[in-house]
N, C-alpha and C positions, 0 to 999 in steps of 0.2 A: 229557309227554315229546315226542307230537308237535309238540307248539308249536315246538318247540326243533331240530328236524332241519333245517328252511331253514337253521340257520346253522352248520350243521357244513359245513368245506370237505373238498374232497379234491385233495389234496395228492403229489406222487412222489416219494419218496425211501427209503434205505434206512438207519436207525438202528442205527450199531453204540456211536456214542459213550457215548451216552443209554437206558437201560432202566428199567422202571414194575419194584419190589419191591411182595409182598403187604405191606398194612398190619398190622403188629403186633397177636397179638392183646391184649395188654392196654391199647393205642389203639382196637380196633377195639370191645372189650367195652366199654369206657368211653362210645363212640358213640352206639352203638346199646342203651345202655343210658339215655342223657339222650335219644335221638330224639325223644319227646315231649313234650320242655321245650322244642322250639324254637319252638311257637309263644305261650309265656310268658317265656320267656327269651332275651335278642340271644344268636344262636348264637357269636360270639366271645369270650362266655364261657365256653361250654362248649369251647370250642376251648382256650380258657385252660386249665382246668379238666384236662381231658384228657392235653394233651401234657406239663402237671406234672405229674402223676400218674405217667405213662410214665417222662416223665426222671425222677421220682425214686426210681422201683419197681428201674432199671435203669442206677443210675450208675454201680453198677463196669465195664460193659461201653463206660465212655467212658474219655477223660481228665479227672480230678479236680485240683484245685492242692493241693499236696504239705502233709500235715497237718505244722502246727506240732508241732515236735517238740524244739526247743532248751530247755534247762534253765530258763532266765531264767519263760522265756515260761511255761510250764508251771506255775512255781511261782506269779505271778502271778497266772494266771487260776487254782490254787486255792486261793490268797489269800484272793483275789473270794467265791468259794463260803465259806470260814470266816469273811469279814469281813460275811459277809449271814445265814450262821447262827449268828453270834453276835449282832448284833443282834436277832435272834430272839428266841435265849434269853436275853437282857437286857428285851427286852421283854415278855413273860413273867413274868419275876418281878415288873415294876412292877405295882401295881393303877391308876394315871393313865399310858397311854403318851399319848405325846403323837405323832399318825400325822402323815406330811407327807400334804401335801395339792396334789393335782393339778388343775392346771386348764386351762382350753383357752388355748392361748398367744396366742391375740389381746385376752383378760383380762389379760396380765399387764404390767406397769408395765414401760415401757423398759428400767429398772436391772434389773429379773428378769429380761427378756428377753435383756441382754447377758449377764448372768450365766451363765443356760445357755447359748449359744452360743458364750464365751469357754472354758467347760468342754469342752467338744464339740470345738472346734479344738486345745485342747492333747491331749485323748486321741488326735487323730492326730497330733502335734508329739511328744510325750514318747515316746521309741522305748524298747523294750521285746525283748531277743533281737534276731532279723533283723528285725523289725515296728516296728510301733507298735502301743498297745492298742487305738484303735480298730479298728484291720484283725484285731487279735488274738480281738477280742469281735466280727466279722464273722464270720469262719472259722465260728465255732460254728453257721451255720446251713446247713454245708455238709455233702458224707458223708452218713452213718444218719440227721441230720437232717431231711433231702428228703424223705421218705418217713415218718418214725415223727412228722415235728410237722405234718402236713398231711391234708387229707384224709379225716380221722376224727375224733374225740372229744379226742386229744391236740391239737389245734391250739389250744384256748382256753389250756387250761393252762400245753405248754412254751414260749409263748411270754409268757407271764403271768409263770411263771420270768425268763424270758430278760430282759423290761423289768426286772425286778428287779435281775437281775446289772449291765445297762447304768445304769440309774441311781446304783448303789451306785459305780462307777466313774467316776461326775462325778462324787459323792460324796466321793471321792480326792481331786478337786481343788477339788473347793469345797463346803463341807458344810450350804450355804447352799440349791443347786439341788436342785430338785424335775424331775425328767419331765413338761414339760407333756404335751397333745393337741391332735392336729388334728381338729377337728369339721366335715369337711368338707361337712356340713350347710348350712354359713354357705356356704359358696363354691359350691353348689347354687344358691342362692339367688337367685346373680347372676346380671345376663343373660349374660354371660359371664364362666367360673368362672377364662380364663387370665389376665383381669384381677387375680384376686383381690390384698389386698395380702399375703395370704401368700407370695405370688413375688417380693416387694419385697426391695431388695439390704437393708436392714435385719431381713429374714426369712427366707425359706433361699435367697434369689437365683434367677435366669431359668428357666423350666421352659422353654428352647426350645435343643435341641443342647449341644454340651456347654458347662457353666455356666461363666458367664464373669465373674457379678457375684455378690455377697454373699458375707456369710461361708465358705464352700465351694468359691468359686473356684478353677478348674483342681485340684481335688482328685484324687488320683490313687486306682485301687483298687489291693492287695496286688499284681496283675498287672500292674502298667504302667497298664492301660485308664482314661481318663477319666473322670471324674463326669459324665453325659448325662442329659437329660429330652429326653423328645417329649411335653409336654403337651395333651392335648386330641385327639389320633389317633385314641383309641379308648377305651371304656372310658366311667365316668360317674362325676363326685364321689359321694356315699351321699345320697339324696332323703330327707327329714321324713318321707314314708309308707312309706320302706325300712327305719327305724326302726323306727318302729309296727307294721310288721308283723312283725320279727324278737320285740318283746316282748307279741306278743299270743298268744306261745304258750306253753305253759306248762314243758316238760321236753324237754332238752336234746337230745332223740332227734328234737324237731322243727324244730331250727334248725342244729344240725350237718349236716358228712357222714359219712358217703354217705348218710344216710338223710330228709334234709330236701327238701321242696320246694324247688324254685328260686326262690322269691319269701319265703320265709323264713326262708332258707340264711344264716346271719350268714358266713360263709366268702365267698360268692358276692359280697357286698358289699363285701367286704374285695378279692377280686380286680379287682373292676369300677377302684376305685382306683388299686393297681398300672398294671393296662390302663392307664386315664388319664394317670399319670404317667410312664411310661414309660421309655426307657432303660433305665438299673442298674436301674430298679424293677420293670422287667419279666422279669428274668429269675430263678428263683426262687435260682441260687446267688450270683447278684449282687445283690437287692436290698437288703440290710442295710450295701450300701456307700456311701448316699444316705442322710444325716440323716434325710428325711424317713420312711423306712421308721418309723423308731420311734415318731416322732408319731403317725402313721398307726395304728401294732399298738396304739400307748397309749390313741385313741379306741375301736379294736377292743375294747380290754378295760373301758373304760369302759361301753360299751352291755352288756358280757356281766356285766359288774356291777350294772347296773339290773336285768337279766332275773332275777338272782341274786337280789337285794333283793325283789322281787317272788314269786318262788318262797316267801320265808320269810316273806313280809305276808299275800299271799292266800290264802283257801280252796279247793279241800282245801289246805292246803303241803305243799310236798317240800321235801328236804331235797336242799339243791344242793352238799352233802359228796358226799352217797352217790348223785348223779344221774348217774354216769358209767354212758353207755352203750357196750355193746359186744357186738356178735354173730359170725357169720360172716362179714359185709357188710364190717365193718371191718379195716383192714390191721393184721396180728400184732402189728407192731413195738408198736403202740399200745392191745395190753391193760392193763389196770389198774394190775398190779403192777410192770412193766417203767420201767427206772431211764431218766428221759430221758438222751436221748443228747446229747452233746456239751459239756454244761453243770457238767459236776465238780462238781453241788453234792450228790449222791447222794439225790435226790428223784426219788420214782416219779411215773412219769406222774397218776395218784390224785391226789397231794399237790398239785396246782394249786388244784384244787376246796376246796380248803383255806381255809375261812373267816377262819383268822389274816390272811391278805395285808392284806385291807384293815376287819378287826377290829381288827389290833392294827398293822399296817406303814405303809399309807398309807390315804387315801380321795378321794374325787373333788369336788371343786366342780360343782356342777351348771353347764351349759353353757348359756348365756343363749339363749333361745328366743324371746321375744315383743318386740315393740319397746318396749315400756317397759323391759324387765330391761338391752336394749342401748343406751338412751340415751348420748348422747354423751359428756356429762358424768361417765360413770362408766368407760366404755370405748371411747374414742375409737378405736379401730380395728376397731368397729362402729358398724351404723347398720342401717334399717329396710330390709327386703329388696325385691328388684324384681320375683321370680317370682308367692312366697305373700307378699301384705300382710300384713301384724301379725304377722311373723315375720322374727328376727335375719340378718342375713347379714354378709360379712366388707365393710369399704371396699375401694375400688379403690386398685390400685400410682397413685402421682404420675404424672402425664403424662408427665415426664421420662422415664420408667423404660416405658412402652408399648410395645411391639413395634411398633404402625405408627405411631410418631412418626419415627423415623429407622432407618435399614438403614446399618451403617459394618460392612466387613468386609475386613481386611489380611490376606493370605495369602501366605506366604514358604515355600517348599519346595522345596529343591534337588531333595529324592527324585523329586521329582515335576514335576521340570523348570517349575513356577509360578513366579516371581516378582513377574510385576505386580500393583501395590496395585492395587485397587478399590475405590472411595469414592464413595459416594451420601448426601444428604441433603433428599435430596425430599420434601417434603411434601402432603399431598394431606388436608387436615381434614374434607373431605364425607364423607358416610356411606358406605357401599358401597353396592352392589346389593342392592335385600330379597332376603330366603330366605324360603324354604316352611317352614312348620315339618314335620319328620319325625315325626310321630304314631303310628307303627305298632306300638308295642308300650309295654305299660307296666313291663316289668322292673323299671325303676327306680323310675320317678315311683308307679307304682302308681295312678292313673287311673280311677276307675270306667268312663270311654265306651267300654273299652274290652272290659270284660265286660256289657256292654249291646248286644241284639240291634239297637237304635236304629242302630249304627253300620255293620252290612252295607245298612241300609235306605238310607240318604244316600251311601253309597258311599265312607264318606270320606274327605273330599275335605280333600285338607291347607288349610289355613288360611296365607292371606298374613301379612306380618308386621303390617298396621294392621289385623286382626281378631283374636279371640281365642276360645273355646270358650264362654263366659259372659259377657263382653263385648266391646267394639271395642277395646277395647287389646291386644295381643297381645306377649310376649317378644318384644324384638328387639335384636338389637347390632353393632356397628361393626365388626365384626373376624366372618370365619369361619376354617373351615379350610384355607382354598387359599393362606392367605398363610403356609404358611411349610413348610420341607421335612422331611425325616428327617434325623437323628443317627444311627450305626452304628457302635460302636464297633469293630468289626474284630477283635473278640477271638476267637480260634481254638486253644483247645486250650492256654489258660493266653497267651496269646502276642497283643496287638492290634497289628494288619500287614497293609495292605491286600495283600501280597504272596504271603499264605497264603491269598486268596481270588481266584477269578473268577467272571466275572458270565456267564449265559444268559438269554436273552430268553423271554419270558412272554407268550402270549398273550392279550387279558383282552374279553371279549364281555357287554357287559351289555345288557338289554334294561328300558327305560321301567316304573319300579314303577307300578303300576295307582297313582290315586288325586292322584296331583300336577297340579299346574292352575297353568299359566305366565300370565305378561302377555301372551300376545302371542294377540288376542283374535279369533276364526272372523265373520265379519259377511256374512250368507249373505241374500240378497234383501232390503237395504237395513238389516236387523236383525243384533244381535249374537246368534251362540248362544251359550248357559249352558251355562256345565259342562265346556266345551272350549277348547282351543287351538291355533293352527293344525297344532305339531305332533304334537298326538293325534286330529285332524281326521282317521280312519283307521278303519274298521268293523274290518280285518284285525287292525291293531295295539293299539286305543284296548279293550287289557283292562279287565275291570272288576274281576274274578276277587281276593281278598283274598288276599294272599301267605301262604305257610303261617306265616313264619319272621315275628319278632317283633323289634323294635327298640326303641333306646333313644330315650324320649318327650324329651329333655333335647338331642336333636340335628335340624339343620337340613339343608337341599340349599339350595345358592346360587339369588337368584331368576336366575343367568342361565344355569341350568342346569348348569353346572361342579360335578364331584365329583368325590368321592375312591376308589379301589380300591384297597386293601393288599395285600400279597402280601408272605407271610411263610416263610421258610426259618426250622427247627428242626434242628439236627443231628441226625443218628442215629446215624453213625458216630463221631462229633466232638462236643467242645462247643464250641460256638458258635451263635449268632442273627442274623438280620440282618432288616428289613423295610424294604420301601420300596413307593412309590407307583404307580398310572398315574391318568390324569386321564382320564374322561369325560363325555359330556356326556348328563345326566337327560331332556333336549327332546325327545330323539330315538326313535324307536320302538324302535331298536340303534344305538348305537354301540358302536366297538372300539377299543383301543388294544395296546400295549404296556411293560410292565414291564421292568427289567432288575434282576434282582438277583443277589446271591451267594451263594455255594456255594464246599466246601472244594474247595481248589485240588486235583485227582486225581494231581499228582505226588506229593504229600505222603504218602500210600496213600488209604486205602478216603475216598471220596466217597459218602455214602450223606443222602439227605434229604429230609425232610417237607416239602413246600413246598403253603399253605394262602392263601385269595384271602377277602376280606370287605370290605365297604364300610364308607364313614364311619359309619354306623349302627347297625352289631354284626349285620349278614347275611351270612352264607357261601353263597360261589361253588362250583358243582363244578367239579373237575378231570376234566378229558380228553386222553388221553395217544394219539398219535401210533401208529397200528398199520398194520404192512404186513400185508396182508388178503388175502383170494383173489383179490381184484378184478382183479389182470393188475398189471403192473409199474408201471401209471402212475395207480394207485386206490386212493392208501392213504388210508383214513377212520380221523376223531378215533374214540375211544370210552372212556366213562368208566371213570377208573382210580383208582386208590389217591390218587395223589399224594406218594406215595415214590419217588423217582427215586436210581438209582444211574448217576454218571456218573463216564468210565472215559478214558484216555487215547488210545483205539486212535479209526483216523479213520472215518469222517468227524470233523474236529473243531466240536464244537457248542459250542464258549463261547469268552470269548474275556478277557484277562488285565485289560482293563480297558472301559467305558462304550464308547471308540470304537472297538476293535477287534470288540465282538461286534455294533455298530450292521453294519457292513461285512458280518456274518453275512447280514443281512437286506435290507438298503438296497444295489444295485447301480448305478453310474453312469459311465458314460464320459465323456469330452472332448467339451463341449458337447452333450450326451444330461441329459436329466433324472433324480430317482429312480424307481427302481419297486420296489417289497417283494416278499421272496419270503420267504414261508413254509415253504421248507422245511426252514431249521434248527431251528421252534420247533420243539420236543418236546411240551411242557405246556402246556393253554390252561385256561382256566377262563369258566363260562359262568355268569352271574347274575341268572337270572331268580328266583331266590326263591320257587320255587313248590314245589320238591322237596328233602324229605331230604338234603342237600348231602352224606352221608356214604353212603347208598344201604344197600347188605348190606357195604360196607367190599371 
C-alpha cells in the first residue's frame, strides 16, 4: 500500500454530482469469498463470475424485456416441449434408436455446414406472434433463468435441455441438421485465435463490432440492439490442459459451482469464452442472441459428457444420474426436484443428468485432437497446430477476410450530424512490433512453471517473441490487441440509444508489472546490462516483487510497450453494460491515462453503477473515489472505494452527453493558450499495480 501513496493526488473541489454507494452484499460476499483464487485465476473472471451472480440473484429490482406472452408464441414453444417428448417416447419403445450425432463444425462437410446455418437464419426469418422463433427460444434464458440455470449444479443440465429444445427447432425446418460444437480447443491453438476460420463469412462471420459479414449479418436482437462481438478483449478460447483438468476429477461437486476450484470449475471455462467473445455474449441476458452462444453451450456439454462416460468406465463408478449435488452453498432455485424454468417442457432440474439424452437422443463425434486425426485430406478446415505440436487446431480466415488486410468504414448519421465517408485501404504486410509474452498465470493454459518454485528464483522474466520456455521458437503473431476498438451496443433498459447514456471520465494509473524486459537495452561502462532496460534502469521503480493476481498465459504486452486498460460499467439501477478502453504504456515505471465511458443518463431517474478497471490480461485495478477530507478546503485526497457510483443531476455537473463535451470537463484551453488537465471533475480513478486484493473488505 505504501508503494502506491506517491501516486495519489490531491485534488480541490467539492462533489455533489457524483457519490461512492456501499457495495452490495451479495457482490461483496461473492468477492471475498473467491479472494484467494486470484492468484490461480485472471481476476476478471471472477469479476465475471460475480457481477452475474448479482444481476441475476436481483433482476426483478431492474428492468426486464416484457415476457412473451401472446398466444401464437406460447403455443409454439410448447409444441417444441411435446415435439421433444415425444421423440422420447418414440424412442423408447424402439430397441435400435438410431441417435444423431454431433460433431464439431469444422468436421463437417460444406453441404452440412450450409444446412445448419440455412436452418438457423430461417428460425429468425419465420415470425411467430410479435417475434420470430429464434428471439422466441432466446427469451427463455432470461427471468428465473439467470439465477436457477447458473452458478450451481443446474447449469450442466438446464442448459443440456435448452440445446435440445434449440436443435429440435432446426429440426422443424430441416430434419436433416444435427447441433454442431465449437471446440475452441482448435482455435487455442493458434497463434492467433481471432484469425480462426471460425470467424470466416462462410462460418459465423467477423468477431470484430457489430457483425457485418457472414451468415448473421446486421442481425438484430428482440430489442432493436445489434448482433456485436469484441473478440479477443478479454477472456481466453478453453486450453488442451483446461480440458484435462476438468476431467480429471471424478464427481460433479468438483468441477461445478459454487463448490469447485477455479482451475477445475467446467463453468469458469465456459465463462472465460463468453469474455472472449464478447458483445451479445457477454451479457448473460443477451448472449443466446449470438448463434455462437449455442455452439459454444453444445462444446460445454460435450466435455461434461466425456466426464459422464468416465464416471460410468472407471473405478470406484458413480453413478452420474444420482451425482447431483446440492447443499447450503447452492442457490434454492436449483435444488433437485424444482421444474427448470423457462423451458415448458416440465423437467426437473434432476432430469438433465438423465442418461437417456445421449443413450437413446443424440451422441458426440469425438473431436479431432492429434494431427493425424486432422489431416487435410479428411477435414480441410483443419491442420496441425502452432502452439502444442502434434495437436489439431482450426485453419486461418482467407486473407481476404483479415482484419489488418484492409480498414473500409462508411458512416452516414444525420442523428449524429456524421456524414463524411471515410475510406482507407492501406496496406502495411510487415509484421508488427514483437510482444512480450504475458506469462503470469496459468488459469488457462495450466502451465506447470508456474507452480514450480524455479520461477520466483529467475524472476520471471517474460520471454521475447524469438524465444520460448523449451526452445527458441516462441508463439508469436501478426496482429495484437491495440488494433482495433470496442463495440457498445447502447442498450439501456430494453432500449439501444446512445441518448439514454452519458459519458464521465475515468481516471486509470498503472504502474510497470515486475518482470517484463523491453528492447531497449542499459549499456553501462562500455557493456550491456542483463536483465534490464533503460526504462526499469530505476532501483526505486525496477520491482521484482511477483504480483499477487494471476493472468491469462495465452495473452501478450506489445513489444513497444502499448496496452490495454478496460474499464467496465454494469448497471445496478438499470440494465445495461457498456466497456471501453484507455491505452497505456507497460515501459514506464507509471503511466496514466484517461477513460471515458457510460453511464445511465440521471434525467432518465436513478443512475446507479458498478464501474470495474482490468487489463488485457485478466488483472483488476482498484477503485479510488474522490473524498473531501479534513484536510482544509483545498485537500481533498483519492481513497479507496467501492466502485459503485451513484450519479445525480444536481451541479457541479460531472459528465457530459457525449466524448467532446465531457473531454471540456478536463481539458481547459484559451485562444492561442495550450491544454492543461484538471482533475477535478474525475470522481473515480483506478490504480493497477497488481499487488493487492483489488476488492480489499469491499
Amino acid at each position: 500500500m505504501e508503494a502506491i501513496l506517491y501516486l495519489i493526488p490531491f485534488i480541490s473541489s467539492v462533489f455533489s454530482m457524483m457519490t461512492e454507494n456501499d457495495m452490495p452484499e451479495i457482490l461483496c460476499k461473492c468477492f471475498n469469498e473467491k479472494a484467494d483464487s486470484i492468484t490461480t485465476m485472471p481476476a476478471d473472471l471472477i469479476l465475471y463470475t460475480c457481477v452475474n451472480k448479482y444481476l441475476a440473484e436481483t433482476w426483478l429490482e431492474r428492468y426486464q424485456p416484457p415476457r412473451l406472452t401472446d398466444p401464437e408464441t406460447i403455443n409454439w414453444l410448447k409444441s417444441l416441449g411435446r415435439k421433444v417428448k415425444g421423440q422420447e417416447d418414440n424412442i423408447r419403445t424402439k430397441r435400435q434408436a438410431v441417435r444423431r450425432v454431433r460433431r464439431e463444425i469444422r468436421t463437417l462437410t460444406d453441404a452440412q455446414r450450409g444446412r445448419f446455418i440455412r436452418a438457423v437464419q430461417q428460425l429468425k426469418t419465420r415470425r411467430i406472434g410479435r417475434t420470430n422463433r429464434y428471439d422466441a427460444l432466446a427469451s427463455a434464458h432470461e427471468g428465473n433463468a439467470l439465477g436457477s440455470a447458473h452458478g450451481g449444479p443446474n447449469f450442466p443440465s438446464w442448459h443440456r435441455e435448452y440445446l435440445k429444445l434449440f436443435e429440435a427447432a432446426l429440426q422443424e425446418i430441416d430434419n436433416q441438421v444435427t447441433l454442431p460444437y465449437f471446440d475452441s480447443r482448435l482455435d487455442y491453438n493458434l497463434r492467433d485465435p481471432r484469425e480462426s476460420n471460425f470467424w470466416a463469412r462462410s462460418f459465423m462471420g467477423d468477431h470484430r463490432g457489430v457483425v457485418s459479414n457472414g451468415p448473421f449479418r446486421f442481425w438484430r436482437q428482440r430489442n432493436g440492439a445489434y448482433l456485436e462481438r469484441n473478440g479477443g478483449a478479454s477472456g481466453s478460447m478453453i486450453s488442451p490442459r483446461g480440458v484435462t483438468n476438468v476431467l480429471s476429477r471424478r464427481r460433479n461437486i468438483d468441477i461445478l459451482s459454487p463448490w469447485a476450484n477455479g482451475r477445475y470449475g467446467l463453468e469458469n471455462y465456459h465463462n472465460a469464452v463468453h469474455m472472449w467473445v464478447g458483445g451479445t455474449m457477454l451479457g448473460i441476458n443477451t448472449a443466446p442472441g449470438d448463434p455462437v452462444f449455442f455452439l459454444h453451450h453444445c462444446f460445454i456439454d460435450y466435455v461434461w459428457e466425456v466426464f459422464r462416460q468416465r464416471q460410468r468406465r472407471q473405478r470406484p463408478r458413480v453413478d452420474p444420474e444420482r451425482d447431483y449435488p446440492f447443499d447450503s452453498r447452492a442457490p434454492r432455485s436449483q435444488t433437485p426436484n424444482r421444474i427448470m424454468d423457462n423451458l415448458g417442457t416440465g423437467k426437473r432440474n434432476i432430469d438433465g443428468y438423465n442418461n437417456d439424452y445421449t443413450d437413446q437422443y443424440y451422441r458426440y463425434a469425438s473431436s479431432p485432437r492429434t494431427c493425424r486425426q486432422c489431416r487435410t485430406n479428411r477435414y480441410p478446415n483443419l491442420r496441425c497446430g502452432d502452439l502444442q505440436r502434434g495437436l489439431c487446431s482450426a485453419k486461418t480466415r482467407p486473407v481476404s477476410e483479415s482484419r489488418a488486410k484492409t480498414f473500409r468504414n462508411t458512416i452516414k448519421n444525420t442523428d449524429l450530424g456524421i456524414t463524411k465517408t471515410f475510406s482507407s485501404t492501406i496496406t502495411d504486410n510487415r509484421k508488427t512490433t514483437t510482444r512480450k509474452r504475458r506469462s503470469t498465470g496459468d488459469w488457462i493454459v495450466y502451465e506447470n512453471f508456474l507452480e514450480e518454485k524455479k520461477v520466483s528464483e529467475i524472476r520471471r522474466m517474460k520471454r521475447s517473441t524469438n524465444s520460448t520456455r523449451n526452445s527458441t521458437k516462441e508463439r508469436t503473431t501478426d496482429t495484437n490487441n491495440m488494433d482495433s476498438s470496442m463495440q457498445n451496443s447502447f442498450l439501456l433498459d430494453g432500449v439501444p440509444d446512445i441518448k439514454r447514456w452519458v459519458f464521465i471520465p475515468v481516471k486509470i494509473v498503472h504502474r510497470r508489472p515486475s518482470g517484463l524486459l523491453f528492447g531497449s537495452k542499459v549499456i553501462k561502462n562500455k557493456n550491456i546490462v542483463d536483465r534490464v532496460d533503460v526504462y526499469s534502469y530505476n532501483n526505486y521503480m525496477n520491482y521484482t516483487d511477483e504480483e499477487q493476481q494471476s493472468a491469462y498465459s495465452h495473452s501478450f504486452t506489445s513489444g513497444s510497450g502499448a496496452d490495454k486498460v478496460y474499464v467496465q460499467v454494469d448497471g445496478m439501477s438499470y440494465n445495461g453494460k457498456y466497456v471501453d478502453y484507455s491505452i497505456v504504456d507497460s515501459r514506464l515505471p507509471v503511466s496514466e491515462s484517461v477513460a471515458f465511458v457510460a453511464v445511465k443518463n440521471p434525467k432518465l431517474n436513478s443512475s446507479i453503477s458498478y464501474i470495474s478497471a482490468y487489463d488485457s490480461h485478466g488483472r483488476i485495478c482498484r477503485p479510488y473515489c474522490q473524498s473531501y477530507e479534513s484536510y482544509g478546503p483545498n485537500s481533498n485526497q483519492d481513497r479507496q472505494c467501492s466502485g459503485v457510483v451513484n450519479l445525480t443531476e444536481e451541479e457541479p455537473r460531472m459528465y457530459g452527453d457525449d466524448i467532446g463535451e465531457v473531454t471540456q470537463l478536463l481539458y481547459k484551453s484559451g485562444k492561442g493558450k495550450g491544454f492543461t488537465r484538471s482533475d477535478e471533475n474525475v470522481f473515480l480513478s483506478f490504480y493497477c499495480d497488481f499487488h493487492e486484493i483489488p476488492w480489499g473488505n469491499c
